[in-house]
C-alpha positions, 0 to 999 in steps of 0.5 A, a space after each residue: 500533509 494529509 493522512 491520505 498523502 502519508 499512506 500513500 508516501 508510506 505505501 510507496 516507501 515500502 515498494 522503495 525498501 523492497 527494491 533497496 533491500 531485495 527482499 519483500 519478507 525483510 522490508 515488510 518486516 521492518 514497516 510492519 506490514 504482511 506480506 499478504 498486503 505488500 503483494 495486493 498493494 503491488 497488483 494496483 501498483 501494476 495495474 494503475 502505477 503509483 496513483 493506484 496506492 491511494 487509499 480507497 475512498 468510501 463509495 456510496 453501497 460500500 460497507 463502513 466496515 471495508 477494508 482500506 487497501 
């Protein structure tokens, strides 16, 4: 398994214990993630589904420094 397939599954377990727990504040509190990021993770979730969770690849132009969603 790759990094990129772990964060995928991670960002997809968080999106399950949200669910599970009806509770983004208590399910982001448990992976240790901000809420902030929960919530811009669920905006690609919406827009493209469960493929929009991957992690962003670096694209020719792109800062080195540009943050991996």
């Amino acid at each position: 398994m790759t990094l990129e397939d772990k964060v995928h599954a991670f960002r997809l377990l968080l999106f399950r214990r949200a669910q599970e727990l009806r509770n983004v504040s208590a399910a982001c509190r448990e992976l240790g993630i901000s809420r902030s990021l929960y919530y811009q993770l669920r905006q690609r979730f919406t827009r493209y589904g469960a493929d929009g969770l991957h992690p962003l690849q670096a694209r020719d132009g792109w800062p080195r420094g540009s943050p991996d969603l």
